[in-house]
N, C-alpha and C positions, 0 to 999 in steps of 0.2 A: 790882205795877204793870203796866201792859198796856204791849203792843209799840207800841201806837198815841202812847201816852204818852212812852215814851221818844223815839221818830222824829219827835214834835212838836216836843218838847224841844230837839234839836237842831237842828231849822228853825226855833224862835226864836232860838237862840245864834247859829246861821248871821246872821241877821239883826241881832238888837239887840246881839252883844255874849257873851263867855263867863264875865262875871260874876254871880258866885250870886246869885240873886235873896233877899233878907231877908224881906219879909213880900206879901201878894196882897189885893188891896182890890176888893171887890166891890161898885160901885157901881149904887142904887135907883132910880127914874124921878126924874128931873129933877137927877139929881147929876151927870151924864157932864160938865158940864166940867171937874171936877176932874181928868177925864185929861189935860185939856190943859194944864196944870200942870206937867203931869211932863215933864222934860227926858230925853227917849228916842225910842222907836222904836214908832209905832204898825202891829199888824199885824191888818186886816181880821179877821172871824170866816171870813169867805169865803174866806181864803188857807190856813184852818187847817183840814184836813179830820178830821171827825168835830164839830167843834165847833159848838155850836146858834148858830143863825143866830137873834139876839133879834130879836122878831117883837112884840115892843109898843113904839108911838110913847113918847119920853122914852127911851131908852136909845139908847145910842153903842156899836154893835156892835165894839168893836174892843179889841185887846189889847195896851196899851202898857207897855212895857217900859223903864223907866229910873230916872233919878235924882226924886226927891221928900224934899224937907227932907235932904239928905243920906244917905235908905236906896235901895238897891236894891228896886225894887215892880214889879210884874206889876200891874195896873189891869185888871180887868175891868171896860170901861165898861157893859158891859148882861150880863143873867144870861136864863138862859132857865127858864121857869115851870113848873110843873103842869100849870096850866089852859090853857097853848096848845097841847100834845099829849096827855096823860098818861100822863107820864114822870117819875115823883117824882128817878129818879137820871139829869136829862137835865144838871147842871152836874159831872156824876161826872170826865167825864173832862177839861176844863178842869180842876178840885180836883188829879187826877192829875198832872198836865204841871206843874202849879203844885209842888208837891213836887219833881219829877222836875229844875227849876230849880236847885231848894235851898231853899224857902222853908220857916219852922217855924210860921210865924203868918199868922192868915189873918183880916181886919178887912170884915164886911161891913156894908152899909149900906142901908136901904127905908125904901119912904114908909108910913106905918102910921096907922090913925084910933084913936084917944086913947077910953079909957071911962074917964078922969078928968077932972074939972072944971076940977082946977086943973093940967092938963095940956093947952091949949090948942094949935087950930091953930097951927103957928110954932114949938112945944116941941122939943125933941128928947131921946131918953130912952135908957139904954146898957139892954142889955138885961143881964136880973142870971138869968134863964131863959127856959125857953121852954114852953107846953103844945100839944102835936101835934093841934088836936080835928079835924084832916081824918083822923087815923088812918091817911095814906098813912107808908111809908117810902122812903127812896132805897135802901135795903140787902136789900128784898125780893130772890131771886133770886141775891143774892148766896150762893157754895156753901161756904164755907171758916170754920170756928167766930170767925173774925174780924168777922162781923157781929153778935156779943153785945157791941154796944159798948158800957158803962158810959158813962153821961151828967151824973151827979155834976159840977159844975161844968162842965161842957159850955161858957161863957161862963169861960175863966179868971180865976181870981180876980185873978194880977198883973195883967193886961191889962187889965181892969176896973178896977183900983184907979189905972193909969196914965192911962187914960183920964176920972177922975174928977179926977186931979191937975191935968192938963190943962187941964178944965175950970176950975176953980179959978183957975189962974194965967191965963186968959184972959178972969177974968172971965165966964165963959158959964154959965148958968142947965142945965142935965143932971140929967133925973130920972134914976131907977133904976127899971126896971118890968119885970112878965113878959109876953111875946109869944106870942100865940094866932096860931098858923097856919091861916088858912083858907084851901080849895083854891080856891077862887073859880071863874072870872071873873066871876060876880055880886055882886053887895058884901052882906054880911050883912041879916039879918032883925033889927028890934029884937029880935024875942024869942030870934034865936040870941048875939045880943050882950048880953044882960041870962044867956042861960045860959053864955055862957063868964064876965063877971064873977064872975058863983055861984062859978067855978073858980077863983077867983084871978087873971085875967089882965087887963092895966091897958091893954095896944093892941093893936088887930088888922091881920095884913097877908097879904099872898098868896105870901110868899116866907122865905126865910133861913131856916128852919127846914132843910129838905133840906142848904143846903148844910153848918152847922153839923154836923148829924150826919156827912158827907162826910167835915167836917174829919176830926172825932175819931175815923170810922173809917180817915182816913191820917197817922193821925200829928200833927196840928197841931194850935196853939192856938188858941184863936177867940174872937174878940169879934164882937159886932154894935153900932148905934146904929139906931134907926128917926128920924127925919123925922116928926113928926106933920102932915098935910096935912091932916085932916078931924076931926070928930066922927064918932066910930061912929055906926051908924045909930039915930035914935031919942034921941037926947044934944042936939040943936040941929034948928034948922033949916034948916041947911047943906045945899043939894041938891050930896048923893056924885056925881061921875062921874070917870071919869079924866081929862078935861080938866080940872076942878077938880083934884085932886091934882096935876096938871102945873104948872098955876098957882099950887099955894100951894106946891109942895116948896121953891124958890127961898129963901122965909121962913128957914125951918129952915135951908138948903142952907150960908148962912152964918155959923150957927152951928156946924156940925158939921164945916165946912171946918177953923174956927181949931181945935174941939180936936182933929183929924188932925192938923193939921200941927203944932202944939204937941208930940203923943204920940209925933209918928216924928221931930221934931229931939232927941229927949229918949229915943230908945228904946235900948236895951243888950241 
């Protein structure tokens, strides 16, 4: 763990509080209100040096710290991407400070375009894996035999199975699908979207993969959920832009609210 990491750490305790933080929730374009939810301490990205300043509209750069449904949470309202520097390990050391808290689990959340029919705008899907086809890593460069991470469940299985319970007892519709990471900022080609399907992958998005591998290179558990906002490309005729995803996340955003908050009244 880096020195920047631990010195962060305790400018957030200085601040929010010097209770362990339980799990860190990474929230996708159009979900940052759910940090306002949280009954805590929110501290700018701007106060926290080292830490990426998110630099796309829909995200709430700020890092709040408190009580939600009765767990201790770190809320990462916005995540920083790939495609606005590239820097595949630019959420590395936020993931860091988030440990260095005490957190063991780590719940992230994106907006994603759906290559299933019956996985429409509005769905929202827990991811069950994930396939890398930008073929960046955040662990490049790292020097210590610690970056041979095993990715075997990579999405734990309890965490996943809570999160599906969840669903369940809220009543809320939750597919299960795997997550094609594309580096973006341009939104896929039909015909790269018809060849990540070939691969198995049921929605596409520009983010959670880096930080997933993050986790499980530090130690935590991790889930994700994507937001379907769109049809990939070539699937409808939906004109993509990110304003459109801005506008439809909201859909979904209500969905995925109740099974969090279902998952962390109910987590052990």
């Amino acid at each position: 763990m880096s020195k920047n990491a631990k010195a962060l750490a305790n400018q957030i305790r200085a601040t929010a509080g010097a209770a362990p933080v339980r799990v860190g929730l990474i929230l996708g374009s159009g979900l940052g209100h759910i940090a306002d939810a949280v009954d805590g301490v929110a501290i700018p990205y701007g106060y926290l040096p080292g830490f990426p300043h998110a630099g796309v509209s829909g995200h709430n750069p700020n890092l709040v710290v408190g009580d939600f449904e009765g767990v201790r949470v770190a809320v990462f309202g916005g995540r920083s991407h790939y495609y606005e520097h590239g820097k595949a390990d630019a959420m590395r050391l936020p993931l860091e400070v988030l440990r260095e808290l005490g957190a063991d689990t780590m719940i992230a959340t994106n907006a994603a375009g759906s290559m299933q029919a019956d996985m429409p705008t509005g769905s929202i899907m827990c991811l069950s894996d994930h396939i890398n086809f930008s073929g960046l890593n955040p662990l490049i460069g790292e020097p210590t035999d610690a970056r041979f991470v095993p990715m075997k469940d990579a999405y734990d299985p309890d965490l996943r199975k809570a999160l599906r319970a969840a669903a369940t007892a809220t009543d809320t519709e939750m597919a299960d699908g795997v997550y094609a990471w594309y580096s973006g900022p341009s939104f896929e080609t039909p015909a790269e979207i018809k060849a990540i399907a070939m691969l198995g992958a049921d929605a596409v998005g520009m983010s959670t993969v880096p930080e997933v591998i993050l986790a499980r290179f530090l130690g935590l558990k991790a889930a994700a959920i994507s937001t379907i906002t769109n049809m990939a490309a070539g699937m409808s005729d939906e004109n993509i832009s990110h304003e459109h995803t801005k506008a439809m996340a909201p859909i979904g955003a209500a969905k995925l609210e109740k099974v969090l908050r279902h998952t962390l009244a109910h987590f052990s």
